[in-house]
C-alpha positions in Angstrom: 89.6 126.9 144.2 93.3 126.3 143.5 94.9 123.7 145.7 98.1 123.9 146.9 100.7 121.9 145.1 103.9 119.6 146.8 107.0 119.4 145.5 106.7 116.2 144.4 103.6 117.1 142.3 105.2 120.2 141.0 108.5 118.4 139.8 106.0 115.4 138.6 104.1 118.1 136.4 107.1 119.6 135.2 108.6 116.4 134.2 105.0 115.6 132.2 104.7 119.1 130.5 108.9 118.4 129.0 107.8 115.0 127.9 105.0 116.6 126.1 107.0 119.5 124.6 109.3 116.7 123.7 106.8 114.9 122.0 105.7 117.8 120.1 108.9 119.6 119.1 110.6 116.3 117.9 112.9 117.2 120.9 115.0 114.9 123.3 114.9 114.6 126.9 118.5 113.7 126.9 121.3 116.4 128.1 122.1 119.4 126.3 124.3 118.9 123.1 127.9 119.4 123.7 129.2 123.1 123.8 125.5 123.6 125.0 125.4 125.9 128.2 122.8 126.4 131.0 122.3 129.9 130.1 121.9 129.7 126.3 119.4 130.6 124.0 117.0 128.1 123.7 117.4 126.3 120.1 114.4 127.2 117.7 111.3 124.8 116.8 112.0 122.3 114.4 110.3 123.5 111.0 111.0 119.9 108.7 107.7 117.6 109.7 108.0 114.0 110.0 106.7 111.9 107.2 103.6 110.1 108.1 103.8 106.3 108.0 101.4 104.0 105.8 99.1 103.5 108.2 97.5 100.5 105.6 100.4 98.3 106.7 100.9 95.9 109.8 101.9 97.7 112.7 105.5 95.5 112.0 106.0 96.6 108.4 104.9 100.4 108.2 107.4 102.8 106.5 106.4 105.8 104.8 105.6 105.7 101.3 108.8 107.4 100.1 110.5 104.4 101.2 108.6 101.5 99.9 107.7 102.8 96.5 107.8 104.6 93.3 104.2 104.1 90.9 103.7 103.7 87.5 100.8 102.0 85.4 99.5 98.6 85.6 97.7 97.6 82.3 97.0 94.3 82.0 96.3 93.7 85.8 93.5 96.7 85.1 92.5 95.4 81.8 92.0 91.9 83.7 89.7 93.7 86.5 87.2 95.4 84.2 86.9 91.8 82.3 85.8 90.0 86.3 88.6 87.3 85.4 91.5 86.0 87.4 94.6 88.1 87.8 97.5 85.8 86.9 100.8 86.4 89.1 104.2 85.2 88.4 106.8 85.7 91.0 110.0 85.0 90.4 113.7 86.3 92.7 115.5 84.7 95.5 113.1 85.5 97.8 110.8 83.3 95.0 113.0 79.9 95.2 111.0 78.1 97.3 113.1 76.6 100.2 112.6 76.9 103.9 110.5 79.8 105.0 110.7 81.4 101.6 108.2 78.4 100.8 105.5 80.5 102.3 105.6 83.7 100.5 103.9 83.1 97.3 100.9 82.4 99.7 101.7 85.1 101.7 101.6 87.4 97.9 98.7 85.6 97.2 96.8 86.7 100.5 97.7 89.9 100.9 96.7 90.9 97.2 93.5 89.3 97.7 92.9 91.1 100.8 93.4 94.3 99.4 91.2 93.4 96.0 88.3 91.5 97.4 86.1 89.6 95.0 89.4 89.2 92.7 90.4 85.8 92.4 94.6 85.6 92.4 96.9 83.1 91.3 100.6 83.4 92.2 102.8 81.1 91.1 106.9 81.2 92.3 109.1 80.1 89.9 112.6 81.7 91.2 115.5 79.2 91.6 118.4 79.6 94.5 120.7 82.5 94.1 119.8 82.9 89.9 120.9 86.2 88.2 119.4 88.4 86.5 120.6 87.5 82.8 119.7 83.4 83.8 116.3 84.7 84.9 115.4 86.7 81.9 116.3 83.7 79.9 114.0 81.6 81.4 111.1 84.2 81.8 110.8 83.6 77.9 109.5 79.8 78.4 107.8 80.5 81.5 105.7 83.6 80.1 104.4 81.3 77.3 103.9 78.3 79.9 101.8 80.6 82.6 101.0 83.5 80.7 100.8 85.9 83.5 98.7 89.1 83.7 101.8 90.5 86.0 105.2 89.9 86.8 106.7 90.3 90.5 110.5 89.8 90.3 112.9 90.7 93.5 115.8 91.1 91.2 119.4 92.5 92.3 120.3 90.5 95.5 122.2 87.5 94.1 124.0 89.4 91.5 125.2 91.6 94.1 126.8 88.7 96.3 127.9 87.2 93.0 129.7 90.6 92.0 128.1 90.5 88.4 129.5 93.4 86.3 127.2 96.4 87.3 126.8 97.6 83.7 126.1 94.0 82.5 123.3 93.4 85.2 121.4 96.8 83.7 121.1 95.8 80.1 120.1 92.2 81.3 117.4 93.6 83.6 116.3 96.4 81.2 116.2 94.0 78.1 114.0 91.7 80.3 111.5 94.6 81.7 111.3 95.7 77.9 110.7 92.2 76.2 108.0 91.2 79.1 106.4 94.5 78.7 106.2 93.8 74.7 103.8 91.4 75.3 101.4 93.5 76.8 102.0 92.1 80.8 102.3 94.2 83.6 106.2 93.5 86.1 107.0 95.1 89.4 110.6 95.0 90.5 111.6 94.4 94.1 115.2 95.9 94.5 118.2 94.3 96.8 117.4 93.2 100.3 119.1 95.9 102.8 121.6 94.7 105.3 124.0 96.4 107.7 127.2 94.7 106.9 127.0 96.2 103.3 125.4 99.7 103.4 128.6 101.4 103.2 129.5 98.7 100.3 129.6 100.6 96.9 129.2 98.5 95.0 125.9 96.7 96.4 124.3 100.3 97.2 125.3 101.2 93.1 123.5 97.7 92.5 120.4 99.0 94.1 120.5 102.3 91.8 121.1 100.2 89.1 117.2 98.5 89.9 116.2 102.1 90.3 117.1 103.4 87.2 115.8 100.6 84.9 112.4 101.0 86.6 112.4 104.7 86.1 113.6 104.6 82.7 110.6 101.7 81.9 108.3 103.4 83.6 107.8 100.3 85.7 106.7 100.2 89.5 109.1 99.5 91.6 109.4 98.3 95.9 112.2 100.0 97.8 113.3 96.9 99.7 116.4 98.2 100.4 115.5 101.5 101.8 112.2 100.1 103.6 114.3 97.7 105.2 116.4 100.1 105.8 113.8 102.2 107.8 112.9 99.5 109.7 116.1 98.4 110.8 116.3 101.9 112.6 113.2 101.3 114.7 114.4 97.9 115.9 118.2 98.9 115.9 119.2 95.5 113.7 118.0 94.3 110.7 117.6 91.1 111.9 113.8 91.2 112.6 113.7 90.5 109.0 116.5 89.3 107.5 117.4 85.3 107.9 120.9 84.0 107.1 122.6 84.3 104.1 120.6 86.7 102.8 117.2 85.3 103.0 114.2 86.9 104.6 112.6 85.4 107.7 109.1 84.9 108.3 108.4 88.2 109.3 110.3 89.9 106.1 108.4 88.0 103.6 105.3 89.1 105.1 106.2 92.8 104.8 107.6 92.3 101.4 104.3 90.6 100.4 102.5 93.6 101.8 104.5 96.4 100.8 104.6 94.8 97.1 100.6 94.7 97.3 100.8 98.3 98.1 102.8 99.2 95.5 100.8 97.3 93.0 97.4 98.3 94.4 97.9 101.9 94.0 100.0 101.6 90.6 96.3 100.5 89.5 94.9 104.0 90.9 97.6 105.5 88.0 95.6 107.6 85.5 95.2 105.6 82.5 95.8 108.3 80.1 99.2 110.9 80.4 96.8 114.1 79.7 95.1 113.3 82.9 98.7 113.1 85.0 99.3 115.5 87.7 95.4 117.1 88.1 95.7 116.4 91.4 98.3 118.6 93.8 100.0 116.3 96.1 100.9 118.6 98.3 96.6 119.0 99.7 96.5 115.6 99.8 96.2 114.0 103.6 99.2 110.9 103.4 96.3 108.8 105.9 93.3 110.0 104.9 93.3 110.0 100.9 90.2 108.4 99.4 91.7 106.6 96.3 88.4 105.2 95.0 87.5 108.8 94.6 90.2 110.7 93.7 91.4 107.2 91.4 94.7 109.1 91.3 97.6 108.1 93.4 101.0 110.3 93.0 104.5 109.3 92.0 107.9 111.0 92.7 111.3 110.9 90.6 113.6 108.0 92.2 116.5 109.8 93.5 120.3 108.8 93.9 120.1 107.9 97.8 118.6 104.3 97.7 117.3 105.0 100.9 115.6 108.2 100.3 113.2 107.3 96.8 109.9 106.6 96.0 106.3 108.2 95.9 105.5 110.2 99.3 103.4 108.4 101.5 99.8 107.5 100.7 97.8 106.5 103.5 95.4 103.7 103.8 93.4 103.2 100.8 90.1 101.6 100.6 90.4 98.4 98.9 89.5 98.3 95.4 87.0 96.4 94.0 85.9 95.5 90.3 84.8 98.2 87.8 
């Protein structure tokens, strides 16, 4: 039998049934939009669906995958799994240099790549210097290859250039000459492009910098973390970068844990990349779950064209994978 309602619980139901709707139709509870009257149709269902996050990430750092990466293959790092032996890492970028908190991310690399490849010994090693270019970086990435000889290189690369207003064009060649001569000697290098801050997103220049990273990873075929546009993403959730970002230009505590994770991610299922071109593209990414694909199964993990918007590139969001172990 129906009991009879008050008007308190009728208005409290109503109130819970428009949060719901809300909810579901992506709508807001706010007032109607302006020009917006009483007795109006009622505005359509969204149709675009939300992108799911990567759910594999701290609660803190999730963004969806078309935000924090674009894949590509990782052959030495494999080649150095299916031999059981250390996987060499050599880190080098601002974020690299070594001072203050930065001190702590090589550990923080270090951990969360052995987290996500358990029974996989990892050695990072940092070797970035404060605010060093690109073209004074690839310089010394000669000596320090045949010093360390790394199974993989991690380099945040586009930041101080930026700041230091290095000819665009100039910074390419440097960076693409670099990517080309490490891969040359058969070793593996993700790029991490510019760090992403409020007081220059509508700066030219620096956004064109962060194309610039873009395009030399897509053209080398080289994986690549959207800082920028991850950063970016979160920014909007917290309304201010500053979560993440430290003074001048240096990640806090917090960002250097997300970057550490997000470039694990990126790495981790660059390895899931078909060794072999013929076997590209078997799987349709549009059946496949963003948080519940099984990677050791499938060992495929999809890739999409970097586009123009530095905040809108990358692969579409993979879920959480199951950590990979040895062959």
């Amino acid at each position: 039998m129906a009991f009879p309602q008050t008007a308190a619980d009728a208005q409290g139901s109503r109130h819970r049934l428009a949060r719901r709707l809300a909810v579901l139709l992506g709508l807001s509870l706010a007032s109607p939009a302006l020009g917006e009257t009483a007795g109006a149709a009622p505005m359509p269902p969204a149709t675009a669906t939300v992108e799911a996050l990567d759910l594999s990430l701290s609660p803190e750092c999730r963004v969806p995958g078309s935000k924090l990466y674009t894949l590509a293959r990782l052959k030495a790092v494999k080649a150095a799994l299916k031999e059981k032996r250390p996987i060499h890492v050599l880190s080098i970028g601002s974020s690299s240099a070594g001072l203050g908190a930065s001190a702590s991310y090589p550990v923080k690399l270090e951990n969360a790549l052995e987290q996500a490849l358990p029974d996989v010994q990892i050695e990072v090693e940092a070797r970035g210097l404060p605010g060093e270019v690109a073209s004074g970086a690839g310089e010394r990435l000669r000596s320090m290859v045949a010093e360390m000889e790394p199974d993989l290189v991690v380099w945040q690369v586009g930041t101080n250039d930026a700041l230091a207003r290095v000819d665009i064009e100039a910074f390419g060649e440097a960076l693409d000459e670099s990517v080309q001569w490490v891969k040359s000697h058969g070793i593996d290098i993700v790029l991490i492009d510019p760090v992403f801050t409020e007081s220059l997103a509508d700066d030219v220049y620096y956004t064109q910098m962060v194309r610039t990273v873009q395009d030399v990873a897509r053209r080398e075929a080289v994986p690549l973390v959207h800082r920028y546009a991850a950063m970016r993403f979160l920014s909007t959730q917290r309304t201010t970068e500053a979560h993440m970002l430290g003074r001048h230009f240096r990640l806090n505590d917090l960002g250097l844990r997300c970057m550490a994770e997000h470039a694990t991610r990126a790495i981790t299922l660059s390895l899931l990349q078909p060794d072999a071109a013929k076997d590209a593209g078997k799987i349709d990414p549009s059946k496949i779950d963003p948080n519940k694909t099984d990677a050791v199964k499938t060992d495929r993990a999809t890739s999409e064209t970097t586009k123009s918007d530095p905040t809108q590139t990358g692969t579409p969001g993979s879920g959480p994978t199951p950590a990979l172990k040895q062959p």
